[in-house]
C-alpha positions in Angstrom: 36.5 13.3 60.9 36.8 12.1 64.9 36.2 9.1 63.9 39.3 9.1 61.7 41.2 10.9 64.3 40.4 7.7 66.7 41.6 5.4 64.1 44.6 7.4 63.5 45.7 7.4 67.6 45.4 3.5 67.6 48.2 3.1 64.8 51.8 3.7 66.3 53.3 5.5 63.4 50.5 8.2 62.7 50.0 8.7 66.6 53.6 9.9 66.9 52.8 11.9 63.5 50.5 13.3 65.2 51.8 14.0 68.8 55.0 15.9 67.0 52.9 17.7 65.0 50.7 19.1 68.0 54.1 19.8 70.2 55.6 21.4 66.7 52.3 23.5 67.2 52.9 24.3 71.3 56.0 25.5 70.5 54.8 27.9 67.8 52.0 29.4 70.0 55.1 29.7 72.4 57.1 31.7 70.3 54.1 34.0 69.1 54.6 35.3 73.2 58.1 35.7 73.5 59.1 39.6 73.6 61.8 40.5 70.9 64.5 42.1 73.0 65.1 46.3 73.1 61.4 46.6 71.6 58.8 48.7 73.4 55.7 46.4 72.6 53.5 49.2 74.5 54.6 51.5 71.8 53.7 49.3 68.9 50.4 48.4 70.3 49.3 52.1 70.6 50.7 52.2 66.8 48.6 49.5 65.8 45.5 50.7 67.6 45.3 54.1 66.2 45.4 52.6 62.4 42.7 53.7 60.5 41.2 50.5 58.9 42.2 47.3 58.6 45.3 47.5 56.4 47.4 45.4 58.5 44.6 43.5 60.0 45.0 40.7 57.5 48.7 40.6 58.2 48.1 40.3 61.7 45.6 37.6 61.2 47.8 35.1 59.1 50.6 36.0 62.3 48.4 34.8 64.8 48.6 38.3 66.9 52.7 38.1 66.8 53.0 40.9 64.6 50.9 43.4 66.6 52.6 42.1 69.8 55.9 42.4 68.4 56.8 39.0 69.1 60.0 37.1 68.2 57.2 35.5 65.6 55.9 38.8 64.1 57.2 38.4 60.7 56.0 34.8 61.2 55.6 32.8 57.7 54.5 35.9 55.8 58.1 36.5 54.0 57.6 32.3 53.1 54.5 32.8 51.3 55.5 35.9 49.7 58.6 34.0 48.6 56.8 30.8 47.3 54.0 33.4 45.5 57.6 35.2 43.4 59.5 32.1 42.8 55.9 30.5 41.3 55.5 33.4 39.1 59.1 33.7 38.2 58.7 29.9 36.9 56.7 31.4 33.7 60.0 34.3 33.0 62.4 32.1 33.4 63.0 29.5 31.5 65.7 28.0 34.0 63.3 27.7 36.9 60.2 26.4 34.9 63.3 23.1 33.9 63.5 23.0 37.5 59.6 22.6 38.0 59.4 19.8 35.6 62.4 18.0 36.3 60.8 15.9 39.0 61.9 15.7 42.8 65.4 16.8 42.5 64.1 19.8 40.5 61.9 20.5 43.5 64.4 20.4 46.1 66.2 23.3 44.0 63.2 25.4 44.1 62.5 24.5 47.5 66.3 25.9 48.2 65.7 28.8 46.3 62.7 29.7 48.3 64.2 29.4 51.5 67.4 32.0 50.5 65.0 34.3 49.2 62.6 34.0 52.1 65.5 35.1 54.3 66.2 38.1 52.0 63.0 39.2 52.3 62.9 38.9 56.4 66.0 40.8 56.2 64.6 43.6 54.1 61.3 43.4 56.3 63.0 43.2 59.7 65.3 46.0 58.9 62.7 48.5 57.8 60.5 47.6 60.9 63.9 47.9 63.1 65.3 51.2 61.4 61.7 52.7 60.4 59.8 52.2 63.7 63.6 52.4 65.6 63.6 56.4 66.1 59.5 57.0 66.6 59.8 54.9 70.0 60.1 51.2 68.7 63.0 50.4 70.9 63.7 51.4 74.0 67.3 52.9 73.1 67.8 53.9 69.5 71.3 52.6 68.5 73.1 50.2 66.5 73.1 47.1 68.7 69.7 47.8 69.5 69.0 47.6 65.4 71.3 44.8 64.9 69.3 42.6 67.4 65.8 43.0 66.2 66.9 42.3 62.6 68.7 39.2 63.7 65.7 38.1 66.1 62.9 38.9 63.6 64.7 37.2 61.0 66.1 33.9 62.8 62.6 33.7 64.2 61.1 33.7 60.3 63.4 31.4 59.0 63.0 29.4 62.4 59.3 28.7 61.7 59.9 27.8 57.8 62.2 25.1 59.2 59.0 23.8 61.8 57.1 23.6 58.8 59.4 21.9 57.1 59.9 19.5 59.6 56.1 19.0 60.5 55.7 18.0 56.8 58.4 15.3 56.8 57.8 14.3 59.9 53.9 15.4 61.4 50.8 15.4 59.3 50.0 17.5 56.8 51.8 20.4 54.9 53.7 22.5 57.6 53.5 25.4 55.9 49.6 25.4 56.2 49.5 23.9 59.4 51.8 26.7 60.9 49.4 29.3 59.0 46.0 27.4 59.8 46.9 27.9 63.6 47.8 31.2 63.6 44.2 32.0 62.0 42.9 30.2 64.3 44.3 31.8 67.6 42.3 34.4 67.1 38.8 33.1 66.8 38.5 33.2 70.5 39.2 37.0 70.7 36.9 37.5 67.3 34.2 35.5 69.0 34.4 37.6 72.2 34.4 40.5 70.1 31.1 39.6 68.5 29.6 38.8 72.0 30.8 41.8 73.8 29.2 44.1 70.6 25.7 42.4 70.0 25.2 39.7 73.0 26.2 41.2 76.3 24.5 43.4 78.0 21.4 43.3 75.2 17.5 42.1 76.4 17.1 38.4 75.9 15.5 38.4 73.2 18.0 40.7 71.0 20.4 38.7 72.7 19.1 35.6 71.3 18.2 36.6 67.6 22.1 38.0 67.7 23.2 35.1 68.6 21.0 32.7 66.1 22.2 35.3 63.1 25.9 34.9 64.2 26.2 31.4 64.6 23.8 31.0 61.1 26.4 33.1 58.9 29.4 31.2 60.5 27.9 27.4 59.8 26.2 28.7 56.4 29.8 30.0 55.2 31.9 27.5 56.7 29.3 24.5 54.6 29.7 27.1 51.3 33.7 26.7 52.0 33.6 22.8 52.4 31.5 22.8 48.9 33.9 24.9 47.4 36.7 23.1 48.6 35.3 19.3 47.4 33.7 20.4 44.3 35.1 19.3 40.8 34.0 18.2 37.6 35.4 14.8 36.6 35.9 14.5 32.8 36.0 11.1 31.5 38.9 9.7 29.7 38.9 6.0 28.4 42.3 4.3 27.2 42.1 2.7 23.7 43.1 -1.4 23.7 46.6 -2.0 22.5 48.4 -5.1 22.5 51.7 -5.9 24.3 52.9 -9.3 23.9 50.2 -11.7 23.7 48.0 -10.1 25.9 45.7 -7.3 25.4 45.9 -4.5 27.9 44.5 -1.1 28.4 40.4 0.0 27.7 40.3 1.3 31.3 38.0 4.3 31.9 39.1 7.2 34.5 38.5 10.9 34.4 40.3 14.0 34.9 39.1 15.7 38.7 38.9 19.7 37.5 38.6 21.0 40.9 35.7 23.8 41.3 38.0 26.5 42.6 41.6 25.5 40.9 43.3 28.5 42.5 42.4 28.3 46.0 42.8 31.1 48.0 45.3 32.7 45.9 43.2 35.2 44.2 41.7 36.5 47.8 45.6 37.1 48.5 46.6 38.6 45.2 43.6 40.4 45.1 43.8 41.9 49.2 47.3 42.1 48.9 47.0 44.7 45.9 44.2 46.9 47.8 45.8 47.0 50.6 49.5 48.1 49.7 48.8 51.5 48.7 47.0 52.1 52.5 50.3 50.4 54.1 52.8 52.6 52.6 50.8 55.5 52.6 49.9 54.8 56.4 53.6 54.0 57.1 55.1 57.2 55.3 51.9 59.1 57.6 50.2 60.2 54.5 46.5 60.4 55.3 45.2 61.9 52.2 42.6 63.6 54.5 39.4 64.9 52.5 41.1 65.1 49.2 40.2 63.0 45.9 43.5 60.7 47.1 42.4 60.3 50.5 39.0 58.9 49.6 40.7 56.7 46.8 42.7 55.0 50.1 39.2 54.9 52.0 37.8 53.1 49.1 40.6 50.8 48.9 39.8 49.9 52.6 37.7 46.8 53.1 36.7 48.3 56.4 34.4 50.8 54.3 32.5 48.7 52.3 28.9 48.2 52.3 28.9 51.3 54.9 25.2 52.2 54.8 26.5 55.8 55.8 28.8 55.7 53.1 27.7 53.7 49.9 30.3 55.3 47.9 33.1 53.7 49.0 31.5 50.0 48.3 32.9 50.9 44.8 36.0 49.6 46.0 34.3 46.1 46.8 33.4 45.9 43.0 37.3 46.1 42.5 37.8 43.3 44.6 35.4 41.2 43.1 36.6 41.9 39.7 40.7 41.3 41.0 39.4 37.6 42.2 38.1 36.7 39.5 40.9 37.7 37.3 43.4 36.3 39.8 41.5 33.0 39.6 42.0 32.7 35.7 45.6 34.4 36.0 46.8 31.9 38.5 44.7 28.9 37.0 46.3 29.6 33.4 50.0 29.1 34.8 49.1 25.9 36.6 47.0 24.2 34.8 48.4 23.7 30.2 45.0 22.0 28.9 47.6 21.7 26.2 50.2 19.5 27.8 46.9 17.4 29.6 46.3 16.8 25.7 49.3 15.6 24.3 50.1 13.4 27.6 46.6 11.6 26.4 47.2 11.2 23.0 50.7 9.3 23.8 49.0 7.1 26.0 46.2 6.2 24.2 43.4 8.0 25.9 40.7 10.0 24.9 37.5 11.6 25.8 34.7 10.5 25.1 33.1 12.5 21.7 36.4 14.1 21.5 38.6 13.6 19.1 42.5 13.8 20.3 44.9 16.5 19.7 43.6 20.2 19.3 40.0 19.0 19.9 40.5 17.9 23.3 42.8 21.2 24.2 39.9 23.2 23.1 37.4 20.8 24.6 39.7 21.2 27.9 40.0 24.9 28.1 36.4 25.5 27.5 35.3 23.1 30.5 37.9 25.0 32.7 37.0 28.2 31.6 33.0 27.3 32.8 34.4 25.9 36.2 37.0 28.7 36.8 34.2 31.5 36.7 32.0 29.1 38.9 34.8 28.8 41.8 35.5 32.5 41.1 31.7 33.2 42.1 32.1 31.1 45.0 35.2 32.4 46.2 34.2 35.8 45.9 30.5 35.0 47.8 32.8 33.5 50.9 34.6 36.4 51.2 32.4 38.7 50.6 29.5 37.4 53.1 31.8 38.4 55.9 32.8 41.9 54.5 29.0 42.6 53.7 28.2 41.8 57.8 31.0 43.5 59.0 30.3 46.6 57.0 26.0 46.6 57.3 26.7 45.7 61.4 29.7 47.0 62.5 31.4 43.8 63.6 35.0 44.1 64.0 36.6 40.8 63.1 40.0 39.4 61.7 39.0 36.2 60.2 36.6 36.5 57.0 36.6 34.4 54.2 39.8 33.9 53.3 40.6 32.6 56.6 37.7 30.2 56.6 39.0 29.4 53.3 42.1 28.2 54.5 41.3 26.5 57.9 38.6 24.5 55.9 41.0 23.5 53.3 44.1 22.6 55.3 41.8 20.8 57.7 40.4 18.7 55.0 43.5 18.0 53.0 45.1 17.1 56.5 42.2 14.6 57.3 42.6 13.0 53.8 46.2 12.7 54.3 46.1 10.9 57.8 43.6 8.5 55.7 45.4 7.8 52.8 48.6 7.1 55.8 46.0 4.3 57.3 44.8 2.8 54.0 48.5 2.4 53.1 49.3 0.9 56.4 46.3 -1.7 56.1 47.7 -2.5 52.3 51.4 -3.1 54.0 49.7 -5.0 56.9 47.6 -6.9 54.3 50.8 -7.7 52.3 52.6 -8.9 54.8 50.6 -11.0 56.0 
């Protein structure tokens, strides 16, 4: 990967890729600092610290630390994802978006369009019940409607401003902005994670203890970041050879290819779906101050909470783990199922002239095609459940109090990968043009 980073700096076109991509980047970490004007960030930080659990830890991880520092970032790209997630479901409903999907790149552009206007919606509606919610318990500094009117217009023009970076660092960086932007704001906080987990089992310990803790650390990080990179490269290749037909005098076609099922077809989706639906019952109840105390509904919420599992004090609550585990994998099939038509795969084959090996075409090959992705969905279900729960199970056994976990690992790995195959695919194409031309 250096090495292709090396090659990439020599060639004037991906260099400057490259360079605005890493000041696009500056100017993001930039904006996760700047205050949001009439907010009390002293205020919010208290709020934040006295949360029980780590409801909006996850939020705060994918912000980079904007949203617990109130920043002009702290909605961040949250209210883009969460758009992209409803405009990709809404594709199966309506049958006026799903045209859209298929009707190439100008069909794209329209749901791109779409996401962007509802992505401002929903930093409006965010923003405002931040401003107005948080307003009168000591948010801003003076309660009133300019006050309000500012930090829903800064909140919200600081959203929309970083969908437009990533945007722009797609068409004109490296990479998709979107994960760029989110990959970076994961990663601004493995410094203050790492310090965490020296400050609590290194420092301060005899050497030896100091040593073995530091061994078993730096052994679960490499052991689950190699597990991510395997998860992220696997797939099983089906092969598909193309019958010999003749055109003209000649006889073309007889190739033989295959169709890459990647290992985990849903990516990190399911962790999201899956984390996003435990943990909304915890946010509202913890923004409306419901604790539930001691009652049957506050232990439901404690179970809910990641932050309790695999407690040795408290087993019980480890049910909710079992849950989660059973949420990824059904996310995994859910979101595979809309993404993926073995179907459609099927009859695109049979029009060209290609079949599988042993297969007939048609209905055989569907069913032959939904019973091989079936098998390689519940493997990358199993695998993206053990990366994120190898984290949860330390953090609960040990007490190590982390942000990043295995959905973030998930994503820097992946984004990091797909970026360094991009950047390569730019330089073979460059070579080809070079070739060509000369």
């Amino acid at each position: 990967m250096l090495q292709t980073l090396r090659n990439a700096f020599k060639v004037k076109d991906i260099r400057n890729k490259l360079i605005f991509t890493m000041l696009m980047l500056v100017v993001i970490r930039l904006g996760c600092e700047l205050p949001v004007p009439g907010v009390d960030r002293t205020y919010f930080a208290r709020w934040f610290a006295n949360l029980q659990g780590d409801a909006f830890d996850f939020f705060d991880a994918f912000t980079g630390g904007s949203f617990s520092n109130m920043s002009l970032f702290a909605l961040n790209i949250t209210p883009y994802i969460t758009s992209s997630i409803i405009i990709q479901l809404l594709t199966i409903a309506i049958p006026k978006l799903e045209e859209m999907q298929k009707d190439g790149e100008e069909g794209r552009k329209k749901l791109a369009s779409i996401t962007r206007y509802v992505t401002v919606a929903l930093s409006l509606i965010e923003s405002a019940a931040m401003a107005i919610g948080f307003g009168s318990q000591g948010l801003l500094e003076e309660y009133n409607a300019l006050n309000v009117i500012t930090v829903i217009a800064a909140l919200t023009a600081g959203s929309a401003f970083l969908m437009w970076i990533g945007e722009q660092i797609t068409e004109y960086g490296v990479g998709n902005g979107i994960s760029i932007v989110l990959t970076i704001n994961i990663i601004s906080r493995v410094p203050q994670d790492l310090m965490s987990l020296y400050e609590m089992f290194i420092n301060d310990k005899p050497i030896a203890i100091a040593v073995l803790a530091a061994a078993i650390i730096i052994a679960i990080i490499l052991g689950t970041v190699i597990l991510t990179v395997l998860l992220c490269d696997a797939e099983r290749r089906i092969p598909v050879q193309y019958s010999k037909k003749m055109q003209g005098r000649k006889m073309v076609g007889g190739q033989s290819t295959y169709i890459p099922l990647k290992v985990n077809t849903a990516g990190v989706i399911p962790i999201i779906f899956a984390s996003s639906l435990m943990q909304f019952p915890i946010v509202i109840c913890q923004l409306l101050g419901v604790s539930g105390g001691t009652s049957i509904w506050g232990k439901i919420l404690r179970g809910l909470n990641s932050g309790n599992w695999c407690k040795p004090q408290a087993p019980g609550y480890s049910v909710g783990l079992l849950v989660y585990i059973v949420l990824v994998i059904f996310f995994a099939y859910f979101y595979t199922s809309i993404t993926f038509n073995p179907l459609e795969i099927a009859d695109n084959m049979k029009k060209s002239g290609g079949f599988i090996p042993g297969i007939r075409p048609g209905k055989p090959t569907s069913e032959y095609l939904t019973n091989m992705l079936n098998y390689v969905i519940f493997i990358g279900a199993c695998g993206l459940t053990l990366v994120a729960v190898i984290p949860i199970f330390f953090n609960g056994v040990f007490g190590a109090d982390v942000s990043f976990g295995g959905t973030s690992l998930i994503i820097i790995v992946g984004v990091i990968l797909e970026t360094v195959k991009q950047i390569e695919s730019q330089m073979i194409v460059r070579y080809y043009k070079g070739f060509l031309n000369s």
